[in-house]
SEDOLUM-580067 format. One line per 4 residues: number of its first residue (from 1); their letters; for each residue x, y, z of C-alpha. Coordinates in steps of 0.1 Angstrom, whole numbers, plus 2048, in hexadecimal, padded with zeros to 3 digits. Example, Ala and Ser with C-alpha at 12.3 -4.5 7.8 and 13.67 -1.06 7.14 Angstrom:
REM SEDOLUM-580067
1) as) 87B 7D3 84E  889 7F5 847
//
This chain:
REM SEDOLUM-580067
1) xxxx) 9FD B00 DBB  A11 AE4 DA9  A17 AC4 DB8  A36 AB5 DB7
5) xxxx) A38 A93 DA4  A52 A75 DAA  A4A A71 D82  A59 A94 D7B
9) xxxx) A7E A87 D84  A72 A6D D6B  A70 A88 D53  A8A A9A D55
13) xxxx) AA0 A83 D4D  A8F A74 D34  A98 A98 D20  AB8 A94 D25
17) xxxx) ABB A72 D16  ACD A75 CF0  AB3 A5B CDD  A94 A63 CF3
21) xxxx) A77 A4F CE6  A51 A5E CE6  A43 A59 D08  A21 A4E D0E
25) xxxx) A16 A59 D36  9F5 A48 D3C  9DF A43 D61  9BC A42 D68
29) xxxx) 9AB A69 D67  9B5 A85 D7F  9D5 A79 D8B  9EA A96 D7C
33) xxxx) 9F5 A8C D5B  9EE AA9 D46  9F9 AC0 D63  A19 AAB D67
37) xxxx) A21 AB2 D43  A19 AD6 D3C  A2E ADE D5C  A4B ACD D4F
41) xxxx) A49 AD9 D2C  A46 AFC D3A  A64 AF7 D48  A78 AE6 D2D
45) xxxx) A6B AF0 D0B  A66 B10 CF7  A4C B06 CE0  A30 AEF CEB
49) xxxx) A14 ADE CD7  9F7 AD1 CE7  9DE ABE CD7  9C0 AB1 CED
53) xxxx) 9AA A98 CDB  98B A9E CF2  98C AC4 CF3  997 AC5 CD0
57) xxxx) 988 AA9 CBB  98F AB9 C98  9B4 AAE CA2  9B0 A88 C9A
61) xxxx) 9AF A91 C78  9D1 A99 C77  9DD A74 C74  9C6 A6E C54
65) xxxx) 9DF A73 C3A  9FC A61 C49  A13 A5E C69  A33 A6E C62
69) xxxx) A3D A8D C77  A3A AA7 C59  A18 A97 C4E  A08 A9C C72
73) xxxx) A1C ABF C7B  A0E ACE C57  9EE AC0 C5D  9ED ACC C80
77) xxxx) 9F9 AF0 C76  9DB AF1 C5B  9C6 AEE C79  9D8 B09 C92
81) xxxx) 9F5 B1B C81  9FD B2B C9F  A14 B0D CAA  A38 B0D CA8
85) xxxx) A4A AEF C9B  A71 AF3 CA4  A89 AD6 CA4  A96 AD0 CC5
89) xxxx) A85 AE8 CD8  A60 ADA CD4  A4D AC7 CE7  A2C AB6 CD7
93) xxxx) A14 AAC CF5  9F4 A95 CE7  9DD A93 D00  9BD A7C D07
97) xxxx) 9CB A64 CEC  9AF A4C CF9  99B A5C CE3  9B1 A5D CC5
101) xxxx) 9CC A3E CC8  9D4 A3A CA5  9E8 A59 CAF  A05 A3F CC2
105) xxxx) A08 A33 C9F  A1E A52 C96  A36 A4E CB3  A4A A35 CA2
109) xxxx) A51 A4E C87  A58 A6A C9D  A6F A57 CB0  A80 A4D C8F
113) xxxx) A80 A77 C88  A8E A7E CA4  A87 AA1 CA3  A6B AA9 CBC
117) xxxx) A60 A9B CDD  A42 A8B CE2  A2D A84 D00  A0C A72 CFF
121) xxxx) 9F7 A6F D1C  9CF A62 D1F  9BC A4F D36  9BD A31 D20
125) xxxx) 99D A1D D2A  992 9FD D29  999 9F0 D06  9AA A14 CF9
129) xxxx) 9CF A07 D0A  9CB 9E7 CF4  9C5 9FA CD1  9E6 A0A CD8
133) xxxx) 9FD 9EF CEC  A0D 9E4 CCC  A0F A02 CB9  A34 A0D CB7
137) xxxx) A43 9F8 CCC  A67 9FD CD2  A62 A22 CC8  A51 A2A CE5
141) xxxx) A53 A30 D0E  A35 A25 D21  A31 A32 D46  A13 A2D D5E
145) xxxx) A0A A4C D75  9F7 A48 D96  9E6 A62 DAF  9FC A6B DC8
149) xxxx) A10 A5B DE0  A17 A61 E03  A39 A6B DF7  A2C A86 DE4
153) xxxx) A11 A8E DFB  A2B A99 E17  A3B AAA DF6  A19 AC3 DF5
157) xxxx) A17 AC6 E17  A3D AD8 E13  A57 ABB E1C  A77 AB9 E05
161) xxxx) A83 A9D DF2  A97 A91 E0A  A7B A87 E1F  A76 A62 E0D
165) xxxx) A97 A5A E15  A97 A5F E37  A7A A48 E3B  A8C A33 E25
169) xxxx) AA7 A32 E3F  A93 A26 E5C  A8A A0B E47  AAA 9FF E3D
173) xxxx) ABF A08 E5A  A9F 9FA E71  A9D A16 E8A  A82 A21 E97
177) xxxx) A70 A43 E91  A74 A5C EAC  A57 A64 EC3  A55 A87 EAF
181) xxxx) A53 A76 E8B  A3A A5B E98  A25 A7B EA9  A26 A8B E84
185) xxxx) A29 A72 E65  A09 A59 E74  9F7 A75 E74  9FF A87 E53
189) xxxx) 9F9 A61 E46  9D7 A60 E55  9D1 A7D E42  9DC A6D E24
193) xxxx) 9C7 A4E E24  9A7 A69 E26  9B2 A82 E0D  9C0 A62 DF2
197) xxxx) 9DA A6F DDA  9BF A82 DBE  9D0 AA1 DB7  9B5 AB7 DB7
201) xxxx) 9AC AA7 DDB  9CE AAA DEB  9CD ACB DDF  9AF ADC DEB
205) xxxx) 9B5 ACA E0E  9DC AD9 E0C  9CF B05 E01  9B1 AFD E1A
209) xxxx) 9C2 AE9 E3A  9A5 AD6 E3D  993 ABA E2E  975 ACE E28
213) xxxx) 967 ACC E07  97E AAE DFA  962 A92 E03  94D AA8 DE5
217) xxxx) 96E AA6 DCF  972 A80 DD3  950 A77 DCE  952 A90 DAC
221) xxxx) 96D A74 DA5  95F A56 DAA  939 A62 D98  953 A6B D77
225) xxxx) 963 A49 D75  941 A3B D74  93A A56 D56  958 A44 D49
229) xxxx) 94B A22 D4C  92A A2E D35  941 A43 D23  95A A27 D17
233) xxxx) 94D A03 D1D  931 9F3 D07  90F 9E2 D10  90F 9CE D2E
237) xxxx) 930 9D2 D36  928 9F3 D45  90E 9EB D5D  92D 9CB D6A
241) xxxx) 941 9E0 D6F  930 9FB D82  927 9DC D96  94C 9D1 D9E
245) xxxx) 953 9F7 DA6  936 9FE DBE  93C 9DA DCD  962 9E0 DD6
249) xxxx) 95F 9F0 DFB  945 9D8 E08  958 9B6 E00  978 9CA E0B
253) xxxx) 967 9D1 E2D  964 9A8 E2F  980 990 E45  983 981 E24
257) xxxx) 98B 998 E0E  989 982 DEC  976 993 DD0  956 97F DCF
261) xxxx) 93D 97C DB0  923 96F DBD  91F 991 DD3  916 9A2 DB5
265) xxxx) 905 98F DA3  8F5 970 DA8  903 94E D96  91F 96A D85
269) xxxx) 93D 957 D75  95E 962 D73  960 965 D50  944 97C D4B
273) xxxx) 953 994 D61  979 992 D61  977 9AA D42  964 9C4 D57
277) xxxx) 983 9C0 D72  99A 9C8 D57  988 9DF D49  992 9EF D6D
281) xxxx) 9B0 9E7 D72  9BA 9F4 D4E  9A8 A16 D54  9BE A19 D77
285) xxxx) 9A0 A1C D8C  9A7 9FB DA0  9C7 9E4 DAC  9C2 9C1 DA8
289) xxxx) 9CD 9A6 DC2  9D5 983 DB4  9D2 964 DC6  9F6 952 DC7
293) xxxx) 9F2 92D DC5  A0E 927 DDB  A23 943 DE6  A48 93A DDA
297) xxxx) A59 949 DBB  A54 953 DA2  A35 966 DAD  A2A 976 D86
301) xxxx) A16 95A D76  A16 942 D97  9F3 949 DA4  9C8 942 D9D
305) xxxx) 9BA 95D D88  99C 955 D8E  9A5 95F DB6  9A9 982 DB8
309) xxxx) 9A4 9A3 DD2  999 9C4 DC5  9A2 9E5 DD3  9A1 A0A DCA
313) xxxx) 9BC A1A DB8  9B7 A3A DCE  9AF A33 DF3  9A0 A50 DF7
317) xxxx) 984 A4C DDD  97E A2D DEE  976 A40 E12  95F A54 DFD
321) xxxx) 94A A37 DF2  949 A2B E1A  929 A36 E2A  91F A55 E43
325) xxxx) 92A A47 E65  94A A37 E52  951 A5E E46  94C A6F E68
329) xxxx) 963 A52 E7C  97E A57 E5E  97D A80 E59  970 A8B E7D
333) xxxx) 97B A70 E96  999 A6A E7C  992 A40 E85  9A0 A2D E69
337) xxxx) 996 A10 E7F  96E A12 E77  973 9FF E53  98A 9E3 E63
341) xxxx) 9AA 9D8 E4B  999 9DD E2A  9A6 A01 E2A  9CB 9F6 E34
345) xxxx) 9C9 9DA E1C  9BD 9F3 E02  9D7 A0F E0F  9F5 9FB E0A
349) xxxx) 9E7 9E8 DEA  9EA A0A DDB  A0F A10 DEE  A18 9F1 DDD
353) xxxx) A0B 9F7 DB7  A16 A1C DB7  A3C A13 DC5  A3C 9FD D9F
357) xxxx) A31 9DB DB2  A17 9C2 DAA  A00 9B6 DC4  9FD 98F DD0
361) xxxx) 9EE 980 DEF  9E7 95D DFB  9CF 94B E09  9CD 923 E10
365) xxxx) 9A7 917 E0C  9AF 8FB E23  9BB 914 E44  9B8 933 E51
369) xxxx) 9DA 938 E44  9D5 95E E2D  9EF 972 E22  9E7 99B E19
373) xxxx) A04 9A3 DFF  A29 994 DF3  A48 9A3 DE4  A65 99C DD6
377) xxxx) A86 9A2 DEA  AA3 99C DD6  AA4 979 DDF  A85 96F DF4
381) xxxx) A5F 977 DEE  A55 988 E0D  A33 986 E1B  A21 9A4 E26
385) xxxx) A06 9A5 E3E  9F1 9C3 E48  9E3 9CB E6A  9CB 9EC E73
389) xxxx) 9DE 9EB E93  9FB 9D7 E9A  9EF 9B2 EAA  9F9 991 EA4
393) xxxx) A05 983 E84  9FA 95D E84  A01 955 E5E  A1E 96C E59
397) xxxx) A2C 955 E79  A21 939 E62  A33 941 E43  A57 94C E50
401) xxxx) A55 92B E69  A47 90D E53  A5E 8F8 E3B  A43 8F8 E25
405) xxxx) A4C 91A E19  A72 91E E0F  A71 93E DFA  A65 94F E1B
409) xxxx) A7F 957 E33  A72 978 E45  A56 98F E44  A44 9AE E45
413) xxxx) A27 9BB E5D  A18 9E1 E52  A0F 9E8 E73  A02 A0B E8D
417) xxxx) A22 A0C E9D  A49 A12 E96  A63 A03 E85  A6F 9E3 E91
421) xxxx) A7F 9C1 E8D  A79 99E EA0  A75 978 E95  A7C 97F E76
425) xxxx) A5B 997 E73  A64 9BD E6B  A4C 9D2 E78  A44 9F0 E61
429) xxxx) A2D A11 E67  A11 A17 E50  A1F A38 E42  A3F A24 E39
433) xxxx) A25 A0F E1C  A33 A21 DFF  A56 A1C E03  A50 9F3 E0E
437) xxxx) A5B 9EA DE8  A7A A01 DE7  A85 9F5 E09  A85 9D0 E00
441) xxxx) A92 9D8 DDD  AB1 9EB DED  AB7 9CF E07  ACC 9AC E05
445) x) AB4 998 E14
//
């Protein structure tokens, strides 16, 4: 069973592009990369050369005598002559290039050549993504890849395209959801939040119709990332950031949800563990939340770095690292309410960040005045605030009313209810997360 992917529109046109540079795909492990591209070159190419660096390691050799297209194509034909090299109908697919970057070094050269495609993909972690970020620049296309979203989860469970933009609709046209899509999609999205967007997971819950045997799956996935960690990072680093990772849930299940240090480890300074968050954040495992200073425009480089949330990339392997009673409300009782707003927060964090946005929140040391998340419209920075429920919303009041805050002129509640619009507060379902970005992209607010 393949899962439809918003990144294979991405690639199709990208092959019909005259000029089309080498791509480089790259995500944190499992999301579907490597099924993503063998699908699409099935489809698109007669000959197709895979190299994998980590099934194959006699392969990074084939860089050693140079980086030109006829240097690497002979040397990889010395090593399986049962490839076929034809112009214009070949696609070369290096896989795992974390293990083997010197490899991006030759995409300059084929893009000069011009007469295969090329697609590089890897997990690129920690420090890997650096060795390569300057090699062949301007010769190259990087894209990010994430586990699924709730787009493409209704996608698997067998809605068309066309399904987004409907949502989309309610949103921008601000009608509310009938009483038969609010008895359907809050329920397909509970589902969502439990399963998390792992391939593998969305696809043994979809062939099975249940959510048996996916708790094992994510687990699987969250004891390989720490392999990764030993695998990848050096020394003492691996032990931080095992730490950070195995401390996320708890300080997300606080009222404030600031990444603390001291939790951790005792006297622990922010410069002995803000490579270990990288380190993270690099390997796509986690979203990181900065700390605005003062929420006006512009919002990149306008905040504390040293003030920061952490959340899971994939919700679902964070409510696999929630305990026993946790699981059984969540899976049996199907009570997202038992881990209070740390799992919305950490739901719509990942909305955000897959949609292409980056995440921001606000909080004044000074007040109870706290702000979960802020985008850009196309002329305002809009406040986002998240609620498990629906209830009051005492500092997104704050924000829209006060002077003090000019770039503010309306804002956004993700909220357990419908679609709705008063005192300059739209009201938005949880299911509608992954679209919030699109919506206030496409609007003239």
């Amino acid at each position: 069973m393949y899962l439809r992917r918003k990144i294979d529109i991405f690639l199709k046109k990208w092959k019909k592009l005259n000029g089309r540079k080498p791509l480089i795909i790259r995500g944190a492990r499992q999301i579907g990369k490597t099924e993503t591209i063998r699908h699409f070159a099935a489809k698109h190419y007669n000959n197709i050369v895979e190299i994998n660096f980590v099934d194959s390691p006699i392969f990074k050799t084939i860089t050693a005598d140079g980086y030109k297209p006829e240097t690497i194509i002979a040397a990889i034909s010395r090593i399986n002559n049962s490839f076929v090299f034809k112009p214009g109908e070949t696609l070369i697919f290096f896989d795992e290039i974390q293990e083997h970057p010197d490899i991006t070094t030759s995409l300059k050269f084929f893009c000069q050549d011009g007469r295969y495609d090329v697609i590089c993909s890897g997990s690129l972690l920690g420090l890997h993504y650096r060795q390569i970020s300057s090699n062949s620049v301007g010769y190259r296309e990087d894209v990010e890849m994430h586990s699924l979203d709730f787009g493409e989860f209704l996608a698997a469970k067998g809605y068309d395209d066309a399904i987004e933009g409907e949502i989309l609709s309610h949103l921008t046209d601000s009608t509310p959801f009938s009483a038969a899509e609010m008895a359907v999609f809050p329920r397909l999205f509970l589902d969502f939040c439990i399963t998390g967007g792992m391939p593998e997971v969305v696809r043994t819950y979809i062939e099975n119709g249940t959510f048996e045997g996916i708790l094992d799956i994510q687990r699987q996935l969250n004891s390989a990332y720490r392999d990764d960690v030993r695998k990848y990072a050096k020394g003492i680093e691996q032990s931080r950031i095992i730490n950070v990772l195995e401390h996320i849930p708890a300080q997300l299940a606080k009222e404030n949800k600031k990444f603390v240090l001291s939790k951790i480890e005792r006297g622990a300074r922010f410069k002995n563990y803000w490579g270990c968050v990288e380190w993270l954040r690099d390997a796509g495992i986690v979203n990181v939340c900065h700390c605005l200073n003062f929420p006006e425009l512009p919002l990149k480089g306008n905040y504390d770095a040293a003030r920061y949330k952490l959340y899971l990339a994939d919700s679902g392997l964070l409510v696999a690292q929630l305990d026993d009673e946790v699981q059984e409300d969540l899976r049996g009782r199907r009570n997202l309410n038992t881990y209070g707003g740390g799992l919305f927060e950490n739901i719509v964090a990942e909305a955000i960040k897959k949609s292409g946005g980056d995440l921001y929140y606000y909080r004044r040391e000074d007040s109870r005045l706290e702000e979960d998340f802020f985008l850009r419209s196309r002329s305002n920075i809009v406040p986002i605030e998240v609620k498990a429920t629906s209830g009051r919303s005492k500092s997104l009041r704050t924000l829209i009313d006060s002077g003090h805050y000019p770039d503010i002129t309306f804002g956004v509640k993700v909220a357990d209810g419908n679609v709705g619009f008063a005192n300059g507060i739209y009201t938005v379902p949880h299911f509608c997360a992954f679209l919030i970005k699109d919506w206030l992209s496409s609007t003239n607010h």
